[in-house]
N, C-alpha and C positions, 0 to 999 in steps of 0.2 A: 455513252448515250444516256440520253437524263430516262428516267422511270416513268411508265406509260399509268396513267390510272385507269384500275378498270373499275366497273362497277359489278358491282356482289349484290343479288337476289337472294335471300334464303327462304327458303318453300319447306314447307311441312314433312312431303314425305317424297319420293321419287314419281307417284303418279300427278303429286305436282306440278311437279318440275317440269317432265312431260306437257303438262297441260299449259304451261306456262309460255313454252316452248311454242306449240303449236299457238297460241295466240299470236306471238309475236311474227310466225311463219304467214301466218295469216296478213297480219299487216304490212310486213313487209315486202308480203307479195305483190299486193294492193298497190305499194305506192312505187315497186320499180315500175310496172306494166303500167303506170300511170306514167311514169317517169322517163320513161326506155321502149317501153312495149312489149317487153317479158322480163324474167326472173331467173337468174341464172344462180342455182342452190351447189353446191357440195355437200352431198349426204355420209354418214357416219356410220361405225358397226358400233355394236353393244347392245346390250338391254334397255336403256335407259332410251336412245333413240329408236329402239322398237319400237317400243311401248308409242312415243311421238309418234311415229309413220302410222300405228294403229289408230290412232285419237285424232288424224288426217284425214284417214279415209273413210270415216264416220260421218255422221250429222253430229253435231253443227259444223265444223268446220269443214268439209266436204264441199258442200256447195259454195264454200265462199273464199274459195282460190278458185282461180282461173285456168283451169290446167293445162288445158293447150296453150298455153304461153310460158307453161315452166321447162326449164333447162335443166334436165339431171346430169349431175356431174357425182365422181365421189371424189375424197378426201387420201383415200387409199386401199390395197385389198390386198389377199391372201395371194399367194402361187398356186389357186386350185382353178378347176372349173367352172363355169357360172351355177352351174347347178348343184354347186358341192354343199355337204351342211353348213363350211365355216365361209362360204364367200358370204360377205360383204353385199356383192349386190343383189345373190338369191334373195336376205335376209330383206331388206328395201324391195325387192320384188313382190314377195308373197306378202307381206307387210303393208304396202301402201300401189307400187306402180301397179297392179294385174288389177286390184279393188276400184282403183279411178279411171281404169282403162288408158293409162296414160303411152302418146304414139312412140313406135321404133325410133323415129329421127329426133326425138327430143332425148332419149334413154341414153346417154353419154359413158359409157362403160371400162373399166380397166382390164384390157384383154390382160390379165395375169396366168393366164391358163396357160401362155405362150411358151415354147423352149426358150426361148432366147427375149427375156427379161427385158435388157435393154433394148430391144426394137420395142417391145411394148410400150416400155417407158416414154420411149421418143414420138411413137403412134401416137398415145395419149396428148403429147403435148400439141402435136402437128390437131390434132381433135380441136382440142381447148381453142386454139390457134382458128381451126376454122369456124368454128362456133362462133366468135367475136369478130372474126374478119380482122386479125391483127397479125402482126410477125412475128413467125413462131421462135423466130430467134433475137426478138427485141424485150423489152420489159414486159411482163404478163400483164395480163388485164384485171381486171376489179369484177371477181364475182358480187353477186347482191348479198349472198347470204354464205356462210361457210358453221355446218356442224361439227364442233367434235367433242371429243371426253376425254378423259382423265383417266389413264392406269396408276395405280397404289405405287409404281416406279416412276411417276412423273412423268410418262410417255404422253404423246399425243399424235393423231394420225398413225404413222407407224415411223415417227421421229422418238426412238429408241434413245437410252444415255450412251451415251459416249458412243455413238455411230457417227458413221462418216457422213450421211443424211444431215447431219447436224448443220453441217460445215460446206453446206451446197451454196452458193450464194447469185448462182446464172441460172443454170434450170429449172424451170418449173416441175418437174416429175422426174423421179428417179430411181431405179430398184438400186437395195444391196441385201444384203447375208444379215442377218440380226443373230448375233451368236447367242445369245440368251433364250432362242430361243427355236436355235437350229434349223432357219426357216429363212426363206427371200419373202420381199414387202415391195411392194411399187406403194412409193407414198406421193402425195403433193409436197413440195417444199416451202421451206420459210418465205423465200422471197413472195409467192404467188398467195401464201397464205395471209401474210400481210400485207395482202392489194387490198383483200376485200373490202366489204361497202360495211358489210357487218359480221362479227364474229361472235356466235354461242358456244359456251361449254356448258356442256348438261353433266354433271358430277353429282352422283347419289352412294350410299354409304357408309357406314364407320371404316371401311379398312381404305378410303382416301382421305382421313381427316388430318391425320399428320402430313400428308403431303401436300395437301390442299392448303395448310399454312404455312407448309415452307414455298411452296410458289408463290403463294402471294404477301406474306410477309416478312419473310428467311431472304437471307442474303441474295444475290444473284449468284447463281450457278447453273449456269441452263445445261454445260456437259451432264449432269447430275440431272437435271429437272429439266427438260425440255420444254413442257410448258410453258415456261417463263420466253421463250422465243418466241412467242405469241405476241406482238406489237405493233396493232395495224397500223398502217403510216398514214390514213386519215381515217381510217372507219371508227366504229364504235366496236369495243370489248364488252360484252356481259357474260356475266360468270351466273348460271341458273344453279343452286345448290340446294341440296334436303338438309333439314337439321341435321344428321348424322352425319354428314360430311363436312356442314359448319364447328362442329361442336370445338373447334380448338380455336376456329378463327376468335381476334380478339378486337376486331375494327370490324365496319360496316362494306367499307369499301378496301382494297387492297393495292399493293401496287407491283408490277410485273416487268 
């Protein structure tokens, strides 16, 4: 497969990045709900998309998404509770959905709390599935917008290296065991991840600078780099990054 170009933003500092972010969240909200008559988002854990969900549910850009027309979805979550410190979607809860008041039936959630993992996995997707009005067992559908980040191991979502997640290429959601880390993940996979309309990475940093150049300009090796399986099949890549995370890139733009 020939190499996707993405294009590279570099931002000052991480609350940039953020801010940079939410512009764009802004416009793109605008123009699916323009386009479609809602907005159908995949939101991300970490700091860096805190900090975004925070600078959402703010003035100015608060009033200028239309929020009963957004579609929360996530990208992937922990095997806790919703209400645990490290879930995912507490983190996007207290952060942006509880602030804009945003409704139950829009809030698209990964029961990860569940014994049994793989029925979650499959809920979620039968979710996704109804949400779009498509077949849950046909090709996924094209979110508008998909958040994610960058771990210092090239990880994205919870598409770990050398995981069998890797190597999913029918299912849209999936749990497995991430031995590095001694933990189960319900993630979205490659295939649904490269439906979407548009794809953000917010990566802030010194300790993903080397990896943030071997994604985008180091050989391909995604078992290694996961990242690099990022390649939307029509949408747009942009890569949001803080100087610190640039510091080794050596191009403007990369290729993935």
């Amino acid at each position: 497969m020939s190499s996707v170009r993405a294009k590279v933003v570099r931002l000052a500092d991480a609350e940039a990045v953020s801010a940079a972010a939410a512009r764009d969240f802004v416009a793109l909200s605008r123009d699916a709900v323009a386009a479609r008559g809602s907005f159908t988002v995949a939101l991300s854990g970490g700091s860096t998309p805190r900090r975004l969900y925070q600078l959402l549910a703010e003035a100015p850009y608060r009033s200028e998404v239309a929020w009963e027309r957004v579609e929360f979805f996530w990208g992937d979550e922990r095997a806790v509770p919703p209400d645990h410190p490290d879930s995912n979607y507490r983190m996007a809860a207290v952060a942006l959905l509880e602030k804009i008041g945003a409704a139950a039936d829009r809030i698209h959630r990964i029961q990860a709390e569940r014994a049994d993992r793989d029925a979650a996995a499959r809920h979620y997707q039968l979710e996704i599935a109804r949400v779009f009005g498509v077949n849950p067992d046909g090709p996924p559908p094209a979110l508008d917008l998909v958040l994610l980040g960058m771990g210092p191991d090239g990880h994205t979502a919870s598409l770990f290296p050398h995981t069998a997640a890797l190597r999913e290429g029918r299912g849209w959601v999936m749990t497995h065991f991430v031995e590095r880390l001694g933990a189960e993940r319900i993630t979205l996979t490659v295939p649904v991840l490269n439906r979407a309309r548009e794809i953000r990475f917010l990566v802030a940093g010194s300790d993903k600078a080397a990896t943030l150049r071997a994604v985008l300009e180091g050989p391909r090796d995604p078992e290694r780099l996961p990242s690099q399986l990022i390649r939307p099949e029509a949408g747009r890549l942009v890569w949001l990054v803080d100087r610190a995370a640039a510091a080794e890139l050596g191009t403007v733009e990369g290729r993935v």
